[in-house]
C-alpha positions as CSV (number, residue, x, y, z in Angstrom):
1,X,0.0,0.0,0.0
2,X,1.5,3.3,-1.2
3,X,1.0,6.4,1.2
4,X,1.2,9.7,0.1
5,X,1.4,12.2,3.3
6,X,2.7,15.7,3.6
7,X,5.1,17.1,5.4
8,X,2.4,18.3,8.3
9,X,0.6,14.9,8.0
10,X,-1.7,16.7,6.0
11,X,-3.3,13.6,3.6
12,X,-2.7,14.6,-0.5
13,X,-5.0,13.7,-3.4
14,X,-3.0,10.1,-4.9
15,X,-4.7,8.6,-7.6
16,X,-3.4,5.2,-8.9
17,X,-0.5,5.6,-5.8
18,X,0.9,9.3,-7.8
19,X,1.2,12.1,-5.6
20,X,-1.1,14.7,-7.4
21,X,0.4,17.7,-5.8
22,X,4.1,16.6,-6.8
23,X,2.6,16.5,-10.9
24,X,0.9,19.8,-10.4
25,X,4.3,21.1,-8.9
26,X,5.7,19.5,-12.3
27,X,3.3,21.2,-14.6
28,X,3.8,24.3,-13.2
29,X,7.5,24.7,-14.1
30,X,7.0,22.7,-17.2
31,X,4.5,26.2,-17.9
32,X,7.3,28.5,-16.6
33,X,9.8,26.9,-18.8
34,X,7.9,27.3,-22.2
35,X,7.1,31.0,-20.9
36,X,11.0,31.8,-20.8
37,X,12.0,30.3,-23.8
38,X,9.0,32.3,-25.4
39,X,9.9,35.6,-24.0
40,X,13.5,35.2,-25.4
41,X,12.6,33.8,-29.2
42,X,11.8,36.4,-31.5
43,X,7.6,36.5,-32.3
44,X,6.6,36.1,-35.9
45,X,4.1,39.2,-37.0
46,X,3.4,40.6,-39.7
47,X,5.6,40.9,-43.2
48,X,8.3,43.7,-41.6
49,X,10.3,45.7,-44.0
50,X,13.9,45.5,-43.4
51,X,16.0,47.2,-46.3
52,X,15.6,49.8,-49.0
53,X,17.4,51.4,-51.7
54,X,17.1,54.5,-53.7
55,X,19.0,55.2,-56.7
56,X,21.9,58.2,-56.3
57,X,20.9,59.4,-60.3
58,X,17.4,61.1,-59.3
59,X,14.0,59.8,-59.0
60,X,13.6,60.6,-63.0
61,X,16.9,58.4,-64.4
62,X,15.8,55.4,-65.5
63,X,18.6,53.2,-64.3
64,X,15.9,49.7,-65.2
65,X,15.1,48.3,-68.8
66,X,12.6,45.5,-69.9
67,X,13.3,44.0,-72.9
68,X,11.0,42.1,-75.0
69,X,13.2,39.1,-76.2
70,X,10.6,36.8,-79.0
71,X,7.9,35.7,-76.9
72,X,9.6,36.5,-73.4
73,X,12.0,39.2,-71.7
74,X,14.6,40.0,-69.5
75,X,14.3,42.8,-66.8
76,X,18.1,44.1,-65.8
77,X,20.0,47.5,-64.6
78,X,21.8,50.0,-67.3
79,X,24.3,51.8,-67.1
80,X,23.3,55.1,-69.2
81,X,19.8,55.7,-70.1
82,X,19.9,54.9,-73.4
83,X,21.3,51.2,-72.3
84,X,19.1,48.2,-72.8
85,X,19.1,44.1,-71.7
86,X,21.4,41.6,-73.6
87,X,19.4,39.6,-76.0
88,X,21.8,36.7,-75.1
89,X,20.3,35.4,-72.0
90,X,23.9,33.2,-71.0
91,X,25.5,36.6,-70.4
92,X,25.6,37.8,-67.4
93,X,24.0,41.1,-66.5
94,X,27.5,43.2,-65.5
95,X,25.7,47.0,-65.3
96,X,25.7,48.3,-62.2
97,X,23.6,51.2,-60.8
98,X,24.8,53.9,-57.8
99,X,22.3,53.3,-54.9
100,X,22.0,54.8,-51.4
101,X,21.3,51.4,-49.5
102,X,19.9,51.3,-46.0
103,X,18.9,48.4,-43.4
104,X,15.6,49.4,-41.1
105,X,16.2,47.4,-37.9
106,X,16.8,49.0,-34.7
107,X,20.6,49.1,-34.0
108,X,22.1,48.9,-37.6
109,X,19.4,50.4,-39.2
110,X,21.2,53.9,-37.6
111,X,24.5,53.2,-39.3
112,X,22.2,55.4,-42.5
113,X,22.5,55.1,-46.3
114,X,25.2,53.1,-47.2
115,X,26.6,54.1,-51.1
116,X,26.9,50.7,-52.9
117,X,26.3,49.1,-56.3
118,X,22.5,47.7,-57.7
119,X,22.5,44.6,-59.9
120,X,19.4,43.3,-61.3
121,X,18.8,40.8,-63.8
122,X,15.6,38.8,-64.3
123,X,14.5,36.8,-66.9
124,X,11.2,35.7,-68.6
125,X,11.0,32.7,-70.9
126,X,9.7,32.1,-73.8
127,X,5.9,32.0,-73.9
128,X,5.2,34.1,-70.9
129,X,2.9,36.3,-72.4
130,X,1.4,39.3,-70.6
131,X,-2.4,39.1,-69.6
132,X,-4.7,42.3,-69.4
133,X,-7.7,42.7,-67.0
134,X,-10.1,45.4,-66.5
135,X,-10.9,46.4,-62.6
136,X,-12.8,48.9,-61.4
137,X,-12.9,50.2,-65.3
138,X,-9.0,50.7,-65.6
139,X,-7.1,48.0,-67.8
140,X,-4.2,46.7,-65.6
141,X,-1.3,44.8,-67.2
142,X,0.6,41.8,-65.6
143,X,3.9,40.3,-66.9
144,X,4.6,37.2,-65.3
145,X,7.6,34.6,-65.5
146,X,10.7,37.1,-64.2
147,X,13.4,34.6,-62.5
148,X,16.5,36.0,-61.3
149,X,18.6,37.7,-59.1
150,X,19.9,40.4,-58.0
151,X,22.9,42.1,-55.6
152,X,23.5,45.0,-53.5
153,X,27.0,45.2,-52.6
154,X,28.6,48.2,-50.5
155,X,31.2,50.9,-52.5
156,X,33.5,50.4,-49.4
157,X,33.5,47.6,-47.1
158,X,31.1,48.2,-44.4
159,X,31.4,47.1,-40.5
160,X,28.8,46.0,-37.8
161,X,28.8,43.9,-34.8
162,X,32.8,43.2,-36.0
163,X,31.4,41.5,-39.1
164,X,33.2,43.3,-42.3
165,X,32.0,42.8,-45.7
166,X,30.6,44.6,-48.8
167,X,27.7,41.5,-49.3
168,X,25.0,43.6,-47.8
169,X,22.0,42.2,-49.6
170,X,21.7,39.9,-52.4
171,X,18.8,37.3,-53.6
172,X,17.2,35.0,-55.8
173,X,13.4,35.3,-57.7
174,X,11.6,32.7,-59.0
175,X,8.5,33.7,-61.4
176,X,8.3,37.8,-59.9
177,X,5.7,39.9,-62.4
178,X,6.1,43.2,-63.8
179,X,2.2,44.8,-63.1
180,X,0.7,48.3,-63.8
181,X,-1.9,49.9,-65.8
182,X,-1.5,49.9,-69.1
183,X,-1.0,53.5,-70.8
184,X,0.6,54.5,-67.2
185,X,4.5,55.6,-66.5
186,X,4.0,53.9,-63.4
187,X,4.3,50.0,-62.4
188,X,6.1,47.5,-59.9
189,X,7.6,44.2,-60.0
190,X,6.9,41.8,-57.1
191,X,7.8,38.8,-56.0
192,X,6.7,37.0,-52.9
193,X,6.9,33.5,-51.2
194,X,3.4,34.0,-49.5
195,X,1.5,35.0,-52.9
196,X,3.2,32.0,-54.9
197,X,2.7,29.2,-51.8
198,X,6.8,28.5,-52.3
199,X,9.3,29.1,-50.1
200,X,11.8,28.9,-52.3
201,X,10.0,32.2,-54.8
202,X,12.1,34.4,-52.8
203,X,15.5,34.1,-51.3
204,X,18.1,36.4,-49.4
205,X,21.4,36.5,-48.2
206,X,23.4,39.0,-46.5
207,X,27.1,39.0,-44.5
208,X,25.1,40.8,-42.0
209,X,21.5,39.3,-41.6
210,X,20.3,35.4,-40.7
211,X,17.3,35.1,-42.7
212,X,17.0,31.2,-41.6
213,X,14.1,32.3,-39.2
214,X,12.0,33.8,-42.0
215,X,8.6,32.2,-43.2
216,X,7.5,34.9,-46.1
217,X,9.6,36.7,-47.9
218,X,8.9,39.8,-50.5
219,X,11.0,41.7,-53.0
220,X,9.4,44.3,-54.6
221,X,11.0,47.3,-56.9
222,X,8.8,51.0,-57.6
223,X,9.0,51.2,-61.1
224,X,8.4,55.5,-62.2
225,X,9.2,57.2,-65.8
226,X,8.4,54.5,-67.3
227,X,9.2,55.0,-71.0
228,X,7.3,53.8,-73.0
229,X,4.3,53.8,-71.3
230,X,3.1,50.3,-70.4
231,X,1.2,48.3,-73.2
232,X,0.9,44.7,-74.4
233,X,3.5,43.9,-77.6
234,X,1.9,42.2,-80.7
235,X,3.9,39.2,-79.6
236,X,2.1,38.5,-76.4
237,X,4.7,40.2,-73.5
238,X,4.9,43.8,-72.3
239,X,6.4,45.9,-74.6
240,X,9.7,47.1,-73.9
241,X,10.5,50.3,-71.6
242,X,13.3,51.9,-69.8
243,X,11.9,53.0,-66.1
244,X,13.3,54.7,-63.1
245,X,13.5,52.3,-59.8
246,X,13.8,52.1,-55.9
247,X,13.3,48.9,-54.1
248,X,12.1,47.4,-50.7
249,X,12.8,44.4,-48.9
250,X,10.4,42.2,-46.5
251,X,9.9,39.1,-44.4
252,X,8.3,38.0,-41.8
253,X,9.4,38.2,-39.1
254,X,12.2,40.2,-39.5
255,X,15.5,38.9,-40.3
256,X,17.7,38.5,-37.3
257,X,20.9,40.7,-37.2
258,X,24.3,38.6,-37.4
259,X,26.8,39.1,-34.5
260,X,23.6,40.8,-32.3
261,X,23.0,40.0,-28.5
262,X,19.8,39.8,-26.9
263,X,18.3,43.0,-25.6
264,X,18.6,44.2,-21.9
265,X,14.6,43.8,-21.4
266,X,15.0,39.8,-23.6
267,X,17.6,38.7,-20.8
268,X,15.4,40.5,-18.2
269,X,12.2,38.4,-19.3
270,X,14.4,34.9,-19.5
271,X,16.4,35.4,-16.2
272,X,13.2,36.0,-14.4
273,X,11.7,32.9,-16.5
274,X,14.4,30.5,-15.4
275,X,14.5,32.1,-11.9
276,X,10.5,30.6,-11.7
277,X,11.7,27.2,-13.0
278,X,14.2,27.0,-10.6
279,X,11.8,27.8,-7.5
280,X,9.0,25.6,-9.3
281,X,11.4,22.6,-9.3
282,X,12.7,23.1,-5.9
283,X,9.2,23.2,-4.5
284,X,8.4,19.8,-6.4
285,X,11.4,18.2,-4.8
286,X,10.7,19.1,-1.5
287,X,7.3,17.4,-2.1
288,X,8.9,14.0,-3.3
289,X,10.8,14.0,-0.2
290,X,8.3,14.1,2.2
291,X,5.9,11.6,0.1
């Protein structure tokens, strides 16, 4: 026969022979256990914008080009404004374009514009013709099929945490789309991991941010001065234009900052959390003892 007395003589609730009060003891710090580790991880929210660029040449230089290639196209940087996209699509994009790059998270996001060097070059295959559709009475455009990459890499090397590098943001986009109404100067190319349902749609990498903790993931570039104006080609794609561009950088959560410690109130939260573990399992040993 199992007895299960406290240390007063006081009988406790045993079902089957357990000691009730030593499992709620257990519970408890299993609870305050899961509660520390939770206040130290970072909380997933909402798609967080985390880098930016801006072109150096004015908001009017049009620094992108789309060219319609047969039934397809290829979306890349020029290097004057009269430049265009290679034809050949095995050569590699090599024009670069004079940025003013900047990170937005708290603590490096103050280091400000950083001058560096845009690369973009995305390509659309033959066959992936442009579709029109009419909403709200306005005739929109959408040019699907872009896969690519592109890079952002610093004039100078640039320094953070004690990490030293020039890689600050660079990327991979699988099937991205060139959208905007048709007849406008105005447009944007997006690409996204959430809207496609494939991790793999976007990519990033970066000597400075872990982007291992990221479940969505958006590029997207403002396209403005668009010359020609957006329309269809008699081939099926967009027609080809020249266009001014600034771009923004998302996931969600944010990306976490390489070489970065835990904030004062993060180790506050999970000294406290372990402090209540500790006490929890005290208090549940003391019970075993006197069972």
């Amino acid at each position: 026969m199992i007895h299960c007395t406290g240390r007063f003589g006081d009988r406790c609730k045993c079902i089957g022979g357990v000691n009730m009060n030593g499992l709620k003891n257990f519970a408890i710090a299993s609870v305050l256990a899961a509660s520390a580790v939770a206040a130290y991880a970072p909380a997933s929210a909402t798609v967080t914008s985390f880098a930016q660029y801006n072109q150096v040449s004015g908001a009017s230089t049009r620094t992108l080009a789309w060219r319609q290639i047969g039934t397809g196209g290829r979306l890349c940087t020029i290097a004057t404004a009269s430049g265009n996209c290679s034809s050949n699509t095995a050569t590699a994009v090599t024009a670069t374009v004079d940025v003013k790059f900047s990170f937005l998270q708290t603590g490096i996001g103050a280091s400000g514009p950083i001058n560096a060097k845009l690369i973009v070059d995305l390509i659309a295959a033959p066959g992936s013709a442009a579709s029109t559709s009419v909403i709200g009475g306005v005739n929109y455009l959408v040019q699907p099929g872009l896969t690519g990459t592109f890079s952002i890499v610093a004039d100078t090397a640039f320094t953070y945490n004690g990490i030293t590098s020039t890689d600050l943001l660079h990327g991979s986009i699988v099937n991205a789309s060139i959208s905007g109404q048709v007849g406008s100067s105005s447009g944007s190319v997006n690409g996204s991991t959430l809207t496609l349902h494939d991790a793999s749609a976007v990519q990033f990498g970066s000597d400075f941010l872990d982007f291992t903790n990221t479940v969505n993931r958006d590029f997207a570039l403002t396209l403005t001065a668009i010359n020609p104006a957006i329309a269809v080609s008699s081939s099926g794609p967009a027609r080809s234009f020249r266009a001014a561009g600034t771009g923004s950088f998302s996931s969600d959560p944010a990306p976490l900052v390489n070489g970065a410690v835990p904030e004062p109130a993060s180790w506050a939260l999970m000294l406290a959390g372990f402090g209540a573990v500790g006490t929890a399992m005290r208090r549940r040993k003391i019970a075993i003892r006197f069972a």
